[in-house]
Structures are given as structure tokens and as C-alpha cells.
C-alpha positions as CSV (number, residue, x, y, z in Angstrom):
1,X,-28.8,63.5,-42.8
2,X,-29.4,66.1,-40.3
3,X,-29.4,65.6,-36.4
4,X,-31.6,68.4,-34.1
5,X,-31.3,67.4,-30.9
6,X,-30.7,69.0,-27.8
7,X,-28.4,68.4,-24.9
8,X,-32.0,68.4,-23.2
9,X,-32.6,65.2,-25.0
10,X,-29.7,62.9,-23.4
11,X,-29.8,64.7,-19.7
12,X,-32.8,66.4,-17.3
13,X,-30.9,69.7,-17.0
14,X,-29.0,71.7,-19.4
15,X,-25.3,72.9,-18.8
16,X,-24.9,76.6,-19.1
17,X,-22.7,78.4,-20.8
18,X,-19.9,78.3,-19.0
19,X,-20.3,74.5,-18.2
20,X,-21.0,74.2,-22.1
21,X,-17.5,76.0,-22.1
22,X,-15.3,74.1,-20.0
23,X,-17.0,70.7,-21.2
24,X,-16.1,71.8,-24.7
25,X,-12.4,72.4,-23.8
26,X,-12.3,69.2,-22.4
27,X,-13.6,67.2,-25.3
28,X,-11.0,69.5,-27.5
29,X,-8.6,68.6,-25.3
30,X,-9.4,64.7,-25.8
31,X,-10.4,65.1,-29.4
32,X,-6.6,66.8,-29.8
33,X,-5.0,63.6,-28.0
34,X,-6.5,61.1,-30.5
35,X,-5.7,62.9,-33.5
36,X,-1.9,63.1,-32.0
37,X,-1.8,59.6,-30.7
38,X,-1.6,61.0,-27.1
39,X,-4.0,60.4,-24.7
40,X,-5.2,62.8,-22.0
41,X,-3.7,61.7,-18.3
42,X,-1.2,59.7,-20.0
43,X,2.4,60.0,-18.2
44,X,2.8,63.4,-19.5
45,X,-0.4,64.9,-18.0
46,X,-2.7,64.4,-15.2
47,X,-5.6,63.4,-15.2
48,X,-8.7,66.1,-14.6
49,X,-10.0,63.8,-11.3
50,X,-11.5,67.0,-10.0
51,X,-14.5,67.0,-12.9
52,X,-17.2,65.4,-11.7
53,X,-19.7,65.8,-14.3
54,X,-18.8,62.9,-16.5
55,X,-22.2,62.4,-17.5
56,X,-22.7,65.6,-19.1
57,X,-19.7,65.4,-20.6
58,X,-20.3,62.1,-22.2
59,X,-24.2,63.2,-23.1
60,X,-21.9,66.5,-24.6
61,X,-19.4,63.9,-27.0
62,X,-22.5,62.1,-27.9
63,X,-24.2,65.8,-29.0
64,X,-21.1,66.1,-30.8
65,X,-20.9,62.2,-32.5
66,X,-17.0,61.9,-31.0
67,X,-17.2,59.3,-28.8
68,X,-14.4,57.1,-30.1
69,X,-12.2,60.4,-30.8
70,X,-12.5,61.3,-26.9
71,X,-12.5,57.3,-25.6
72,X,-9.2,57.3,-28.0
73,X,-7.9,60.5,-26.4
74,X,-8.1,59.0,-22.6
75,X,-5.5,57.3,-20.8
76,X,-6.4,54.3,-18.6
77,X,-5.6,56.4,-15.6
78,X,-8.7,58.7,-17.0
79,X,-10.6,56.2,-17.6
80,X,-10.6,55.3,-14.2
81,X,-12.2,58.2,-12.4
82,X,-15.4,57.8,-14.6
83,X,-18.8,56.1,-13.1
84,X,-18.5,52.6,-14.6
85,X,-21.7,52.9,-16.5
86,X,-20.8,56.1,-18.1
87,X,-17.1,54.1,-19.1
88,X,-19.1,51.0,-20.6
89,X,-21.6,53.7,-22.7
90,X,-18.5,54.9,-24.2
91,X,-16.5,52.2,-24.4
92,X,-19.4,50.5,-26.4
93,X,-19.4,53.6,-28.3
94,X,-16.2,53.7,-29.5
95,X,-16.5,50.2,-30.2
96,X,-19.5,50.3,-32.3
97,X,-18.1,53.1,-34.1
98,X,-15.5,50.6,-35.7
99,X,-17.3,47.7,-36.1
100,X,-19.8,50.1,-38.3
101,X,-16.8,51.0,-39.9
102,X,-15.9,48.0,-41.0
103,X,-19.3,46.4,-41.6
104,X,-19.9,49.7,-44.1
105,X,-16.8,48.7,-45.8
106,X,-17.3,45.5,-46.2
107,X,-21.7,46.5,-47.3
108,X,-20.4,48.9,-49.6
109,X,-17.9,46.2,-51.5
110,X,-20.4,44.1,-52.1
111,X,-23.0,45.9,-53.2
112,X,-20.5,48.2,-55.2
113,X,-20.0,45.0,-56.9
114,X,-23.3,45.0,-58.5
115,X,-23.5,48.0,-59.4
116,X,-20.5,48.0,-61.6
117,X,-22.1,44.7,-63.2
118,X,-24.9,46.9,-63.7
119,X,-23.7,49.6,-65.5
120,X,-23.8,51.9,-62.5
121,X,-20.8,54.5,-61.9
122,X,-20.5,56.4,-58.4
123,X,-18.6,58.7,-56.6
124,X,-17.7,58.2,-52.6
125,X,-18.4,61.5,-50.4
126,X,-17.9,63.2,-47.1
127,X,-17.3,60.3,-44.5
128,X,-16.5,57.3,-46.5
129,X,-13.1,59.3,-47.5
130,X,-12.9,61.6,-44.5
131,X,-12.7,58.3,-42.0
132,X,-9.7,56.9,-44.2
133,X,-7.7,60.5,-43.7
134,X,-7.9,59.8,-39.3
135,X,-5.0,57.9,-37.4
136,X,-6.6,54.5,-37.2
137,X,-9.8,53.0,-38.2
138,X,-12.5,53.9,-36.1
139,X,-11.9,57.2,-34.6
140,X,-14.7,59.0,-36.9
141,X,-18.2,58.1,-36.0
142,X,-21.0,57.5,-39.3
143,X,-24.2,57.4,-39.5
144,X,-24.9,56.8,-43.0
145,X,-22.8,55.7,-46.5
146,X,-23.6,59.0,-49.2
147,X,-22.4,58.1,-52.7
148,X,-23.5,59.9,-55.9
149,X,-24.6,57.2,-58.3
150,X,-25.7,57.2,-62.1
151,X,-24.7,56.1,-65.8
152,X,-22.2,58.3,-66.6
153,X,-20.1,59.0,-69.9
154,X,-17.1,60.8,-70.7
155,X,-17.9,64.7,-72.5
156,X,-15.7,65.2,-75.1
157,X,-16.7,68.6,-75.4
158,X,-15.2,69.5,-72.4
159,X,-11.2,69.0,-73.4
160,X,-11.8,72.0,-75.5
161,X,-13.1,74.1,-72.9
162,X,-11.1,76.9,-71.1
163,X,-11.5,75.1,-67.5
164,X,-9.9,72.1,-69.1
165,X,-6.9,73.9,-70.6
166,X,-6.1,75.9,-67.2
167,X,-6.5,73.0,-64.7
168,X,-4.6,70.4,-67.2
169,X,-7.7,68.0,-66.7
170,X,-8.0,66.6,-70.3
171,X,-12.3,66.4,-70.1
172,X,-15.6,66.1,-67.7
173,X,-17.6,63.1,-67.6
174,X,-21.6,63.9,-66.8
175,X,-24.6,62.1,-66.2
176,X,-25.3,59.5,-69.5
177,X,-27.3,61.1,-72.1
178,X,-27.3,64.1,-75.0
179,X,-30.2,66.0,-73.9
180,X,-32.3,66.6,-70.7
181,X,-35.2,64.4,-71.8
182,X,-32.8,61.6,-72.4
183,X,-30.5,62.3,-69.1
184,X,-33.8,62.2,-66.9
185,X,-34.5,58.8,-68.6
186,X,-31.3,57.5,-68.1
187,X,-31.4,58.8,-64.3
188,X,-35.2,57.4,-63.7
189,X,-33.5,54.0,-65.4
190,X,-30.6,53.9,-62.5
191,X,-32.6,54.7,-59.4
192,X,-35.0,51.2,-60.8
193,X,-31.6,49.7,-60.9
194,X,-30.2,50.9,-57.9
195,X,-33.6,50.2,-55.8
196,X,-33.3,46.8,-57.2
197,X,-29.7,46.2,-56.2
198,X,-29.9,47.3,-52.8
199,X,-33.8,45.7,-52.2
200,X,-31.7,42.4,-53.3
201,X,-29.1,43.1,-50.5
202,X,-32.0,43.2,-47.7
203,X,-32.1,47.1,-47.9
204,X,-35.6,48.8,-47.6
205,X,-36.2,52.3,-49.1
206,X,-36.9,54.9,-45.9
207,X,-36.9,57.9,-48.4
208,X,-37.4,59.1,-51.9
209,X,-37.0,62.6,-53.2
210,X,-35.4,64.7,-55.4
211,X,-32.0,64.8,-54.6
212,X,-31.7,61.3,-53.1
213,X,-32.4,57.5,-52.1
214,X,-32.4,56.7,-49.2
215,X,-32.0,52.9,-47.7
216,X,-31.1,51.2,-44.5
217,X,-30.7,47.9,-43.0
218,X,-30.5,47.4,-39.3
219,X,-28.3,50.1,-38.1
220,X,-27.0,50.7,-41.2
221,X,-28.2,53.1,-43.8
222,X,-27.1,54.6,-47.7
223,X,-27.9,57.5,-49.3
224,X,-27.5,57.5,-52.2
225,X,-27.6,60.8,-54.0
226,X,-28.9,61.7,-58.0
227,X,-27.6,65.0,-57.1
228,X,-25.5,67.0,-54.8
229,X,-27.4,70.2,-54.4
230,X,-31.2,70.9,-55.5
231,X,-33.1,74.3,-55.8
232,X,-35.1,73.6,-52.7
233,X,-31.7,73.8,-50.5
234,X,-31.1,77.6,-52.3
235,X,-34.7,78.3,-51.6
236,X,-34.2,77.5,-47.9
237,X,-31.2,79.1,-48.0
238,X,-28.3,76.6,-47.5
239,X,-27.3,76.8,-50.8
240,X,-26.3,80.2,-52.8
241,X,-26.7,80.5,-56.7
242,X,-22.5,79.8,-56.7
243,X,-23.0,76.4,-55.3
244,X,-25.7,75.6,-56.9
245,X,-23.9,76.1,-60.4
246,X,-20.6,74.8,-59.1
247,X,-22.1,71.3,-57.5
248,X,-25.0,71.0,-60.5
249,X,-22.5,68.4,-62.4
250,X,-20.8,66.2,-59.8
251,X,-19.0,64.5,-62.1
252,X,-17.5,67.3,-63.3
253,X,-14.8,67.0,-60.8
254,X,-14.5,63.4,-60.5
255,X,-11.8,60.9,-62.0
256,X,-12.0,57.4,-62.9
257,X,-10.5,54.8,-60.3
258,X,-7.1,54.0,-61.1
259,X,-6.9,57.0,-63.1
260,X,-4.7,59.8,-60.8
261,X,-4.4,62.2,-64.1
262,X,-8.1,61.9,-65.0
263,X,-7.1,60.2,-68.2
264,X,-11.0,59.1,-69.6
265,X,-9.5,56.3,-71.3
266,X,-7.4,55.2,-69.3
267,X,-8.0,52.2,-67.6
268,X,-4.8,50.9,-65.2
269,X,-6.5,48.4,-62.9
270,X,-7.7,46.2,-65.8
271,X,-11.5,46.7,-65.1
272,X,-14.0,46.8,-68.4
273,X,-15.0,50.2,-67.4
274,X,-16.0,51.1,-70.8
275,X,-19.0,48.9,-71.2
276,X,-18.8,49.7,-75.0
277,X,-15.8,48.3,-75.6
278,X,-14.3,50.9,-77.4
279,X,-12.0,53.1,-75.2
280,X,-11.8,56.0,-78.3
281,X,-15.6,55.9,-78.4
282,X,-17.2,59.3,-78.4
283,X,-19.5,59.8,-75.1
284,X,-18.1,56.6,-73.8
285,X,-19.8,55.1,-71.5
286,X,-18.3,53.9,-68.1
287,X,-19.0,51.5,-65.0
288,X,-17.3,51.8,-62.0
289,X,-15.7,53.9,-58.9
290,X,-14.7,57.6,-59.3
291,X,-13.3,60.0,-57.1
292,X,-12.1,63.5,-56.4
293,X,-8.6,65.0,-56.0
294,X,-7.9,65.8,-52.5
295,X,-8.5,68.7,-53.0
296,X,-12.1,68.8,-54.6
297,X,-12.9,67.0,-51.6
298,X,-11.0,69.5,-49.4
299,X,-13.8,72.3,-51.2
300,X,-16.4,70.0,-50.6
301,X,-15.9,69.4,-47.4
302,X,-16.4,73.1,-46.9
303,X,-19.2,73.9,-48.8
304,X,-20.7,71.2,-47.2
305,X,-19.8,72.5,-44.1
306,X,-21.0,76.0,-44.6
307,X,-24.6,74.5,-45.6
308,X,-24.6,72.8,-41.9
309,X,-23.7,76.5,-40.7
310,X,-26.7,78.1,-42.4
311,X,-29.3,75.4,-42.0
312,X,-28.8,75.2,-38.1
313,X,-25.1,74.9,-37.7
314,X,-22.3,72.3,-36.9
315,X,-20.1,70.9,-34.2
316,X,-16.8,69.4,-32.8
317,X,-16.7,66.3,-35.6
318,X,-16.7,69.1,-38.6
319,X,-13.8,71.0,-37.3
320,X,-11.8,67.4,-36.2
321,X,-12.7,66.7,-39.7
322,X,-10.6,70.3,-40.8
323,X,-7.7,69.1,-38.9
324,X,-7.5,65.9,-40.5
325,X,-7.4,67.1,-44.0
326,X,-4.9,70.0,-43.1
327,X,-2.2,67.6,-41.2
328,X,-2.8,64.7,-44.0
329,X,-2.2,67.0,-46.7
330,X,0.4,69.7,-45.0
331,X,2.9,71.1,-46.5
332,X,5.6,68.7,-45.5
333,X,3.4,65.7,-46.4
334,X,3.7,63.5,-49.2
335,X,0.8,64.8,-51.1
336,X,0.4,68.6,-50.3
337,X,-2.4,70.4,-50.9
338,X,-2.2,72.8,-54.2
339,X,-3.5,75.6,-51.8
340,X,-3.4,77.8,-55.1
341,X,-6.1,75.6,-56.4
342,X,-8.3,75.6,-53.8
343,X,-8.1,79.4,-52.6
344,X,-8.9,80.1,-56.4
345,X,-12.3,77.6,-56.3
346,X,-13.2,79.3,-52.6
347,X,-13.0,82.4,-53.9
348,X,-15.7,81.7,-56.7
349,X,-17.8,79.8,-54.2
350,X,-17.7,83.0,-52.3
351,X,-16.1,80.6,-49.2
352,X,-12.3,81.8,-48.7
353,X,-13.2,84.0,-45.6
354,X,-15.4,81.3,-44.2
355,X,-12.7,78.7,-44.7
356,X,-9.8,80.8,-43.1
357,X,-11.6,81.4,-39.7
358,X,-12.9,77.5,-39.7
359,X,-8.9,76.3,-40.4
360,X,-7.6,78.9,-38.0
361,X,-10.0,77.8,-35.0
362,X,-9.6,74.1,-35.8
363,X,-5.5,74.3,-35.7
364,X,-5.5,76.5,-32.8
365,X,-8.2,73.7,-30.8
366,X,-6.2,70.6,-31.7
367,X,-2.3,72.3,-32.2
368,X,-2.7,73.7,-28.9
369,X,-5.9,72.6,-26.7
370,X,-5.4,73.8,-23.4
371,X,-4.3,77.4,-24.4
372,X,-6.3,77.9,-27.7
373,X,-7.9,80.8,-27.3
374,X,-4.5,82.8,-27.5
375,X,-4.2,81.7,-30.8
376,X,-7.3,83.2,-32.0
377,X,-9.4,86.6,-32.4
378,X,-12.7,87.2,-30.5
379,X,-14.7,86.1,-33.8
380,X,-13.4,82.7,-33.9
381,X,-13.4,82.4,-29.6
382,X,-17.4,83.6,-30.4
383,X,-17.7,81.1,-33.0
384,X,-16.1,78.4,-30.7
385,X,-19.3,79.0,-28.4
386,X,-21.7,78.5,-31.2
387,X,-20.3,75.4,-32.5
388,X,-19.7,73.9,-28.9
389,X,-23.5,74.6,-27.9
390,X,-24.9,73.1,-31.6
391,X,-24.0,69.5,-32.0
392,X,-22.9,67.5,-34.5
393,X,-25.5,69.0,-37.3
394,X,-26.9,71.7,-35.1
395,X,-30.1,72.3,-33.4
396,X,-34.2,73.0,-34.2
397,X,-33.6,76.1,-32.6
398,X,-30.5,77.3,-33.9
399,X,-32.2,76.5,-37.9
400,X,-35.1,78.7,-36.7
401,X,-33.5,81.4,-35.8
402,X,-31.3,81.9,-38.6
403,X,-34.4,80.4,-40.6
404,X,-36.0,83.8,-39.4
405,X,-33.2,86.4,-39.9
406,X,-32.7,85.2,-43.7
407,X,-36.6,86.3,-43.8
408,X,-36.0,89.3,-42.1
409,X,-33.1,90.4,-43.7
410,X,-34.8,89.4,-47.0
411,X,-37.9,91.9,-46.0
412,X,-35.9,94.6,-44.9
413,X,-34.8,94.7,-48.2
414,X,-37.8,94.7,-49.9
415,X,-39.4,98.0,-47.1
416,X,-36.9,100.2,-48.2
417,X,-37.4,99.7,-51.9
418,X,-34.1,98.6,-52.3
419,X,-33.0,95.7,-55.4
420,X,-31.9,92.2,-53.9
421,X,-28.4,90.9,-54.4
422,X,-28.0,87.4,-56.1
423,X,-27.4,86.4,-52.7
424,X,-29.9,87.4,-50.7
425,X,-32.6,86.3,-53.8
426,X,-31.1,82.7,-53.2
427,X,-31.7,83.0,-49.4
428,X,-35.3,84.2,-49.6
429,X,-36.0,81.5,-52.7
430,X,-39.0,81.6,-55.5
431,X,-42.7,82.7,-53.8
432,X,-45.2,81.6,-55.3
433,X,-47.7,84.3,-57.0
434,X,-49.9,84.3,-53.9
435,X,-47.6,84.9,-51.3
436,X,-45.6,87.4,-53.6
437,X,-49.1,89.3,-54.3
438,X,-49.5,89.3,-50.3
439,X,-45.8,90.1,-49.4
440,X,-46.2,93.4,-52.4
441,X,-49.9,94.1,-50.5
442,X,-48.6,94.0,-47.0
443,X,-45.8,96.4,-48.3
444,X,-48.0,98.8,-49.9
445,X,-49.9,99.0,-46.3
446,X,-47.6,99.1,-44.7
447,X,-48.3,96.1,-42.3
448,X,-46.1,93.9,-44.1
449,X,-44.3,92.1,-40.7
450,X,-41.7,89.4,-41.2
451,X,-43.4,87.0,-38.6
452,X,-46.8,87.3,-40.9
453,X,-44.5,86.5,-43.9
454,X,-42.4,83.6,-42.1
455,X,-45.5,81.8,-40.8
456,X,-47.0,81.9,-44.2
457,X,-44.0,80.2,-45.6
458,X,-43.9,77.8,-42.7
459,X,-47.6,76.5,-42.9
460,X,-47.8,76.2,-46.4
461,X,-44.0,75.5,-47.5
462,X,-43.2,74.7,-51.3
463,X,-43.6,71.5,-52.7
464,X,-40.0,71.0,-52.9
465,X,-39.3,71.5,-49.4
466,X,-42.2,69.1,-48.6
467,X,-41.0,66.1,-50.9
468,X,-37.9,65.4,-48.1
469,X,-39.4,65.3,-44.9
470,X,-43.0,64.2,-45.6
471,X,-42.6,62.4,-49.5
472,X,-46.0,61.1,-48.8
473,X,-47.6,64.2,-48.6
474,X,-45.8,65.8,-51.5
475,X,-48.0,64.1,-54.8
476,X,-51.3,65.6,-54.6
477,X,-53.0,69.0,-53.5
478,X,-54.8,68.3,-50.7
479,X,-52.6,66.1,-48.9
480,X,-50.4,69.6,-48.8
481,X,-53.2,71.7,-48.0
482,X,-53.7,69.1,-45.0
483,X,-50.0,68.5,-44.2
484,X,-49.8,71.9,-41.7
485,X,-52.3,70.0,-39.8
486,X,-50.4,66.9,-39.4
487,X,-47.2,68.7,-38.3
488,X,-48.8,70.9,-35.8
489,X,-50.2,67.5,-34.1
490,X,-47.0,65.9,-34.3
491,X,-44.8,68.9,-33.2
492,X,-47.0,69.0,-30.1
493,X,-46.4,65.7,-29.3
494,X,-42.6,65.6,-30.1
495,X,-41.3,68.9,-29.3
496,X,-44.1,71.4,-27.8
497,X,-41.1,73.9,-26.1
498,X,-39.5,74.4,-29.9
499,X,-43.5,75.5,-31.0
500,X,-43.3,77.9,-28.9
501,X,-39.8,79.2,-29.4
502,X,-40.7,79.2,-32.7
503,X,-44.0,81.3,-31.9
504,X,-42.3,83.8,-30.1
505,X,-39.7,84.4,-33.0
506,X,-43.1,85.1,-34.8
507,X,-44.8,87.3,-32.9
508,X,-41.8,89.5,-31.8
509,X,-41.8,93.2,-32.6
């Protein structure tokens, strides 16, 4: 699910920088109070009645998705300086936010239900666990339900395996079936059975592709994922060939329900989760909940993270979401994190130093909120004022720009004659023969410019790239061959000034 708007979109005139700035420190400031179970202008502060800009600053937390983190984070006294329409629009906010969560909950039960009875297995992700990690229900805003789904069965192949031996898991489970041809009919089977399920519930499919299915109902939506990562998200760059081989089994890393010690045959809360009966069975089947350790979902949350960062970037919820997972699992906690574990699956993710600069800037915004930026270096004060100007899942602007310095960097490679790295061949992606023929001709000329090359790829993206956005467009030739068309119509109507943004990134020298 990815958000691109613009402060633009809730207000006539945007902040500048430096209001962007001080707005920012108050949300952190708000944000820090919830998470501590403190509120801003409570009896041990006072309360900031010389801002005046409440408006922006509520159009800034709604940029941001933490409305109910900053209404938490107020004291009454606060509360009482802002215009009463902006304190009802986030009251209402905040309120919505738990009713949602609660309704999800109680969606997600039921129609969890059936799939068990189905046969179905899934695996919860990013904020169906996150929200459970905050102070009270409610606090972390959703917008959708993700879940990987499938038949599943337990690899006994995998006890043997070196991974196994080292991490003390005794096995992987995997998506049902012995080779690809029968895996893909197996996964074809469960998307009829889950579109059947969830049609049955009142749900209405919004979206089809390859990595997911998408459903909502009302306000309420599920994703519900075949996959976690595709090739289309390397070729656009989000994704680096690491990722992509780390995240291609996500059950992998998952454990039964019930089953802390990832014991496949185990079965503690007296569910039939073998459907065969036979809990010794050989590529046993299984029906039911999984989930990751803490600390795959730690990783996860990271990687996932990181993708928001190169796509277009991320906000105030995603580093909130950091300080969560570092105070519920700190050292002195209950259930520490094994940081030896997870430095060790960073590192071959190629994440550690993107990690440390995230959890440095997040403890140093909510440990210590009004005097932060003594805590930190001048990257991770510069990275403050990205995130603080991006949103909750970044903006259009922000993805094309770094959209266009993957390309760039990408071509600069390719004038001075110079091999790619793995990394910078997942950035780029596959070409197809045509544009590789023109990129090798425009080289040889010595013409070759990286907006010629980036509009190319814009007009007439891959078919993979296409089946997300515009599914409909995706199944036959020359509905892609008409598709630029369609978007240019639609981008003029819907967001003419990021055309042209996008224009000038083209044509400059």
C-alpha cells in the first residue's frame, strides 16, 4: 500500500522548511509522550499556547498517519488551545483509529476461521503484530490487514541443512507442493479459495497481481500476499538480489501457532493442524496461523522499511514503529532481543548500517524529544529532515527523483565502460532487447542521456510493473502499447505540477 501525497493535498500553502522543522519536533515531542504514557502540557510541562498553526500541524500528523499517537500524547490543557474543529478532526481520528483496530481484529477472526477449515495456512505481517507491541490499543493507525496466505507443508529436507543446525530450528515449512508446476497449482488453487472465502464475507477484489490480493469492504481492506517480494520490486529498485533470495520462501522463517521452538509436529493448542492426520508424515501438510520470532519480524520490519526509503521514502509512524520494537524487546525486558541474531541476518541483507542510523535517530527523537538533535550526527539530523517532509510512505516526487538517480547512476556506469555490481544490476532491472539495443547505440554515439533512457522506461514500463497499478492493461499488447496514453490523460487531470517536475528531471543537463 503506498501513500504519495503531499502536504499540498490537506492545506492551500505549504510549510517551509523550517516550519516543516519545528512542526516535526512538535509531533516528536507528542509521538514521545504517548509511547511513555506522558502527555505533552501535562502538570510537568506547559503547554506550547504560543503555536498557532494547529492546522498545519494536524494536516502534518495526518501526512504522517499519527493522529492517535499525537491526540494520546496531549494533555487536556493542550487540547484546549486548539480551534475546535481541528480538536473534533483529531479526536475522530484517534477514535477511528481504534475502532478500526478492533473491527480488523474481530474481521480477521472470522474469516481466519475459514480459512483454517479450508486448508489455508497464513502468516500475520507488519501492522497486525506491530499494533500489539504499542502501550494500548489504538495508538498505531492501519490502513490495510497484509497476511501471507497459502497451503503450506513442513520440508523435511531442511533439518539437515546447515541453516537448521546453526540457528537450532529443527526444519522450514514452504509453499505445498514437490515441484514448481505443482507449487503454482497448489498456489492458483488457494487464491480460488481465498477469493471465495473473503467474496463470502462481503469483500470485493480491488486488485490482482502477482505478488498479491487485494480486497476491501467499506473502510476496511486485506492484502493478502502469495509472496513477499517479486522481481518487478528489484527491477524498480526497492528490492536488491539479497532480499529477494532472503524473502523468496516466507515461510522459511515462520513457526506454527502454539509452537514457540518451531517444533513441525508439535501441536500444543489442540488444533488438527495436520489435515493428514499423521503428525510423522513426510511433507505434512498444515492449516492454521504461523508466525515469526520477534526477531524475524524485527528484520522485516527493516527491510521493509528500507524498500519505503528507496521507492519514495518514509515517515514519523516507521521510526515510532523502531522505538516500539526496541523498548518491547530491550535488554532488561522479559524477552530480549538476540541482537547477535539479528546483526548477523542485517549483515547478509546488506542492512546493519541502515538499521544503526534508523535506531539511533528513533531513540534519540522519543528518549529525549525536545533536545534530540544532541544525541545525534549531522547524517541522522539530515535524515530527520527527509523523513519529516515525506509522509507516512513518502511522496510522487521524492520516488521520482531517486527513481531518476538509480537510472543515472546505472548509466554512468555503463559510459565509462565500467562492469555493474550485483547491486546496481538489481537497481537498473532486466531491459528488454529493444531498449538494451538503444541504450548500447546511444552509447556508441555518444548521445546516450539518462532522461532519453528514463522516459523510455517510463512510457513503455515492463509488464510486471504494469500488472499492479493498471492489472487491466497488463493481459494483452495493445492495451500496453495504449496504456502511456491513458496515464498521460489521467496524470494531467490528477497531478499536472508532478508531470512537470517529472519533465524537468528529464530534460536536465
Amino acid at each position: 500500500m503506498a501513500h504519495h501525497e503531499t502536504m499540498a493535498h490537506h492545506e492551500t500553502a505549504t510549510p517551509s522548511p523550517a516550519q516543516f522543522r519545528h512542526m516535526g519536533d512538535l509531533l516528536v515531542e507528542m509521538i514521545a509522550a504517548a509511547l511513555h504514557g506522558d502527555q505533552v502540557g501535562g502538570s510537568d510541562t506547559e503547554p506550547n499556547t504560543d503555536f498557532d498553526d494547529w492546522a498545519h500541524l494536524y494536516s502534518l500528523a495526518v501526512f504522517h498517519s499519527v493522529e492517535p499517537l499525537t491526540w494520546a500524547g496531549m494533555s487536556e490543557s493542550t487540547r484546549s488551545h486548539l480551534p475546535e474543529e481541528i480538536a473534533a478532526k483529531w479526536q475522530n481520528a484517534a477514535d477511528l483509529a481504534l475502532f478500526r483496530q478492533f473491527t480488523y481484529d474481530a474481521e480477521r477472526s472470522s474469516i481466519l476461521s475459514d480459512f483454517r477449515r479450508a486448508g489455508l495456512s497464513w502468516l500475520p505481517l507488519k501492522g497486525i503484530v506491530t499494533a500489539t507491541y504499542y502501550p494500548q490499543p489504538g495508538l498505531r493507525s492501519m490502513g490495510d490487514q497484509d497476511l501471507v496466505f497459502g497451503f503450506v507443508e513442513y520440508d523435511p529436507s531442511s533439518e539437515t541443512s546447515e541453516d537448521s543446525e546453526t540457528s537450532g530450528n529443527p526444519g522450514e515449512w514452504r509453499f505445498r507442493g514437490s515441484t514448481e508446476v505443482e507449487r503454482a497449482a497448489m498456489e492458483a488453487k488457494a487464491a480460488e479459495t481465498a477469493t471465495a472465502i473473503m467474496t463470502a464475507h462481503g469483500y470485493t477484489a480491488t486488485n490482482v497481481w502477482e505478488r498479491e490480493l487485494a480486497f476491501a469492504k467499506g473502510g476496511i481492506s486485506f492484502e493478502l500476499h502469495r509472496c513477499i517480494v517479486v522481481d518487478s520490486e528489484k527491477t524498480e529498485g526497492y528490492y536488491d538480489d539479497s532480499m529477494i533470495r532472503y524473502y523468496r520462501n516466507p515461510w522459511r522463517l515462520a513457526v506454527p501457532d502454539g509452537d514457540p521452538h518451531g517444533d513441525p509436529h508439535g501441536n500444543p493448542d489442540g488444533d488438527d493442524h495436520n489435515i493428514d492426520g499423521d503428525p510423522h508424515a513426510p511433507h505434512a501438510p498444515h492449516a492454521g496461523g504461523f508466525h515469526w520470532r520477534p526477531e524475524d519480524e524485527y528484520v522485516f520490519h527493516v527491510a521493509h522499511m528500507m524498500k519505503h526509503y528507496r521507492s519514495s521514502g518514509f515517515g514519523l509512524r516507521f521510526l515510532a514503529d523502531e522505538a516500539v520494537f526496541c523498548r518491547r524487546f530491550g535488554e532488561h525486558t522479559s524477552q530480549p532481543f538476540d541482537w547477535d541474531y539479528i546483526h548477523a541476518q542485517l549483515d547478509e541483507l546488506e542492512l546493519a548500517r541502515f538499521e544503526r542510523t534508523v535506531r539511533r535517530l528513533s531513540l534519540a527523537l522519543f528518549d529525549h524529544p525536545r533536545d534530540w538533535r544532541r544525541h545525534v550526527d549531522e547524517s541522522e539530523r539530515r535524515l530527520f529532515e527527509e523523513i519529516v517532509t515525506s509522509g507516512v510512505y513518502g511522496t510522487r516526487r521524492n520516488g521520482l527523483t531517486k527513481r531518476f538517480r538509480r537510472q543515472q547512476e546505472a548509466l554512468e556506469s555503463t559510459r565509462e565502460n565500467q562492469p555493474q555490481s550485483a547491486h546496481e544490476r538489481s537497481t537498473t532491472g532486466a531491459e528488454s532487447p529493444r531498449l538494451r539495443h538503444m541504450r548500447t547505440g546511444f552509447a556508441r554515439t555518444g548521445f546516450m542521456r539518462t532522461g532519453v533512457l528514463y522516459g523510455l522506461r517510463r512510457i513503455y514500463p515492463p509488464r510486471s510493473w504494469v500488472e499492479q497499478p493498471f492489472p487491466r492493461w497488463a493481459d494483452a499488447r495493445w492495451k500496453r502499447a495504449l496504456l502511456p496514453l491513458y496515464r498521460l490523460s489521467r496524470g494531467l487531470r490528477q497531478h499536472p505540477k508532478d508531470l512537470l517536475f517529472e519533465l524537468k528531471l528529464m530534460l536536465r543537463k
